[in-house]
C-alpha positions as CSV (number, residue, x, y, z in Angstrom):
1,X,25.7,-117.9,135.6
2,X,25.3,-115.5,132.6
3,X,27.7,-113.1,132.1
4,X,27.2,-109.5,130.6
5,X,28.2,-108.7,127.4
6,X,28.9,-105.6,125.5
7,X,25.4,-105.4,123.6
8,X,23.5,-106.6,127.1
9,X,24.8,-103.8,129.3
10,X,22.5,-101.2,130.5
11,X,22.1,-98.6,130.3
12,X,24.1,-97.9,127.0
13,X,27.1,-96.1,127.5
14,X,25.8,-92.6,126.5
15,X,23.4,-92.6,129.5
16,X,25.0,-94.4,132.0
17,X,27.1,-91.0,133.4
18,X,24.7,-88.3,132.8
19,X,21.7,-90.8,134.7
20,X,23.9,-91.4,137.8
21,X,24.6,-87.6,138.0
22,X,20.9,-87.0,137.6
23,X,20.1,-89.2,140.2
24,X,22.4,-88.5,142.7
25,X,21.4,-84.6,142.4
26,X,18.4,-85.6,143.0
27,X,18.6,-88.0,145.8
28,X,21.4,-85.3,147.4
29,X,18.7,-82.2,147.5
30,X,15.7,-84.6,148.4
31,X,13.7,-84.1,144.9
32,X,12.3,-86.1,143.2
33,X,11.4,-87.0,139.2
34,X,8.8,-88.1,136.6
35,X,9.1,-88.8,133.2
36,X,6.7,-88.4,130.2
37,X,7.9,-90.0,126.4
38,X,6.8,-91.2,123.7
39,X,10.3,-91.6,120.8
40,X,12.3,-92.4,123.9
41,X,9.9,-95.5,124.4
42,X,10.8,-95.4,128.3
43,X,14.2,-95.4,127.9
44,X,15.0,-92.1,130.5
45,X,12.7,-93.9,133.0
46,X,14.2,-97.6,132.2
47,X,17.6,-95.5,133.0
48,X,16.6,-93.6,136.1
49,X,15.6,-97.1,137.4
50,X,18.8,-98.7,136.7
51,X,20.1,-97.0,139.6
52,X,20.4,-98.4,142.8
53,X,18.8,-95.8,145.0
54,X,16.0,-94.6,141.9
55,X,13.1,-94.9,144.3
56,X,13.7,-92.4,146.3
57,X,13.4,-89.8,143.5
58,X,11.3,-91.5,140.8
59,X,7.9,-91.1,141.1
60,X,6.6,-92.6,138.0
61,X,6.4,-92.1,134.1
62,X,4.3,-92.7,130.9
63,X,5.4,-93.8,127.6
64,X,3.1,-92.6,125.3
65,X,3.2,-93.8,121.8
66,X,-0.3,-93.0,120.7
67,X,-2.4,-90.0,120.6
68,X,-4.8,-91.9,122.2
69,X,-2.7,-92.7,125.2
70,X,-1.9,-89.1,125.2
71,X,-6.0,-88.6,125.5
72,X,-6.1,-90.9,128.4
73,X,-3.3,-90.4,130.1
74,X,-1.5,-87.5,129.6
75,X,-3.6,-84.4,130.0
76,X,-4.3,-83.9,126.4
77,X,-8.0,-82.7,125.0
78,X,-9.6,-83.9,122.2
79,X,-9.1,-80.3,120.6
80,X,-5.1,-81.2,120.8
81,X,-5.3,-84.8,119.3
82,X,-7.4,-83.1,116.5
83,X,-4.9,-80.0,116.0
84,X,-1.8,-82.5,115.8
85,X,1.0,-81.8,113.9
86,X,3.8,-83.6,115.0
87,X,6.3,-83.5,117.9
88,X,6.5,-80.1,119.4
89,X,7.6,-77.8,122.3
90,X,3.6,-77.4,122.9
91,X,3.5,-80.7,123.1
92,X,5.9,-81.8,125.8
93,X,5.5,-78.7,127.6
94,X,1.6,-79.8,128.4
95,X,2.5,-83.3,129.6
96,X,5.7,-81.6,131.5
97,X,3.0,-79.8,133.8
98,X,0.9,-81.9,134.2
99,X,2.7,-85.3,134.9
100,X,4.5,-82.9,137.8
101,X,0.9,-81.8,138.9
102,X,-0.7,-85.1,138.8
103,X,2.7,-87.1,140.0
104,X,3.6,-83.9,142.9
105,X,7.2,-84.4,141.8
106,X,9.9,-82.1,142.2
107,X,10.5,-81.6,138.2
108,X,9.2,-84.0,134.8
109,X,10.7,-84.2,132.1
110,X,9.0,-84.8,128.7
111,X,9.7,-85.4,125.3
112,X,8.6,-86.1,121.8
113,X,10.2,-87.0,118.8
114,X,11.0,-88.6,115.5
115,X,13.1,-91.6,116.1
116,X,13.3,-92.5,112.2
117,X,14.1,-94.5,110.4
118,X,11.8,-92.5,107.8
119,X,10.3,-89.1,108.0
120,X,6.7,-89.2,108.4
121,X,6.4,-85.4,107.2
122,X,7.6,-82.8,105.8
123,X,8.3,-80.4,108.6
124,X,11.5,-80.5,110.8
125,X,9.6,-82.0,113.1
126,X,8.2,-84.6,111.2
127,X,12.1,-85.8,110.1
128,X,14.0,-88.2,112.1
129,X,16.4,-87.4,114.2
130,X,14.3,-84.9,115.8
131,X,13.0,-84.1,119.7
132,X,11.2,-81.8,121.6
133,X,12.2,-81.6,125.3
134,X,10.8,-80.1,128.3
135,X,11.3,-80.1,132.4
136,X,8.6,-78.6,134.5
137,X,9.6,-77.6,137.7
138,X,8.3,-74.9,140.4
139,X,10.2,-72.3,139.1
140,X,8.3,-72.7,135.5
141,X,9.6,-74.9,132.5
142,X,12.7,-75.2,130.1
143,X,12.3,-77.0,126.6
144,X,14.9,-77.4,124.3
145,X,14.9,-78.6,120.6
146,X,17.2,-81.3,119.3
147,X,18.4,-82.3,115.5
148,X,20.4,-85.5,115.6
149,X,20.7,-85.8,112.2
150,X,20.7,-89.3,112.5
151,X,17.7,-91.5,110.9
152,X,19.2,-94.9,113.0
153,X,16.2,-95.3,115.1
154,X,18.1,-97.1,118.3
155,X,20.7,-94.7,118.5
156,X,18.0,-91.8,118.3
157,X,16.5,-93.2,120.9
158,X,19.2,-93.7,123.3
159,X,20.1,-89.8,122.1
160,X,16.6,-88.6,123.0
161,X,17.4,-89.6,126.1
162,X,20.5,-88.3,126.8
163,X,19.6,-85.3,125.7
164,X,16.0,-85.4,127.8
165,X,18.7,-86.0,131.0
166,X,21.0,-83.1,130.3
167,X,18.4,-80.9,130.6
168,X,17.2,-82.1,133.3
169,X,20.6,-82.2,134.4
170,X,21.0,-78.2,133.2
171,X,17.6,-77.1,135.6
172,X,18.9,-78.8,138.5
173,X,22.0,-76.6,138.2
174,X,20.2,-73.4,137.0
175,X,17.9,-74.3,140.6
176,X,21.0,-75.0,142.7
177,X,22.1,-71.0,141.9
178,X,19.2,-69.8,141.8
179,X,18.3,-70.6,144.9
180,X,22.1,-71.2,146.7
181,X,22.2,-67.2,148.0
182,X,19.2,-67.7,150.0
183,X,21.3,-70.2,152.6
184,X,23.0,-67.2,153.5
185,X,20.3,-64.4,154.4
């Protein structure tokens, strides 16, 4: 019988707390998740699954590499593909709201990035190391911008993410006080 080893355990070690606590927040208040990404390559859904449990909160995800996958798939116009300028807030704001509207999950979470290992632009946006993020939920969105600073493309990935979980981690939270004083009207 195979045996784990260090480099065969999943998820890597920077997701493996920050997943669990997503998913049991979830599970816990009866929500549910979807994921849209495209750096990440499936990595924060790969994650969420890795939890026993994950299928009573995922409802599904997308990776989408392309900008044609993003045409198909992920809400996107012609008019955006054409206007393209790189990974943005814009961006994973759009497929935030609508992989929530078309999935009927509690919140999504999206992101796109630069994983590197070589910029493909001049722009921040364009460099590696760098991720747009966004959760949709009822109460609106939240997008947050991340530099890594890193141009390892593996460890920007797993970093992505992290990073895509925190947040979603962070409008959980912000939810659970929002709405915690109405239990007691």
């Amino acid at each position: 019988m195979p045996t784990k080893t260090d480099n065969a355990v999943f998820p890597p070690a920077e997701l493996r707390e920050i997943v669990h606590e997503v998913v049991e927040l979830l599970k816990d208040r009866g929500e549910t998740i979807s994921c849209g990404e495209t750096a990440a390559g499936g990595l924060i859904s790969a994650a969420i699954l890795s939890v026993p449990g994950a299928s009573a909160v995922y409802k599904g995800g997308l990776t989408l590499y392309t900008l044609e996958s993003r045409l198909a798939f992920g809400g996107w116009t012609q008019e955006q593909i054409d206007n393209f300028t790189g990974p943005s807030i814009y961006c994973v704001l759009g497929l935030a709201e609508h992989l929530r509207g078309q999935l009927k999950s509690t919140y999504a979470v999206a992101e796109s990035g630069s994983a590197g290992p070589s910029n493909w632009g001049k722009t921040d946006n364009m460099k590696a190391g760098y991720v747009a993020l966004a959760v949709a939920s009822s109460a609106g969105c939240v997008e947050r911008e991340i530099e890594t600073g890193l141009v390892d493309r593996d460890a920007n990935m797993v970093r992505f993410a992290a990073e895509a979980l925190r947040l979603v981690k962070d409008v959980i939270a912000a939810d659970m006080a929002r709405f915690s004083g109405w239990l007691n009207c």
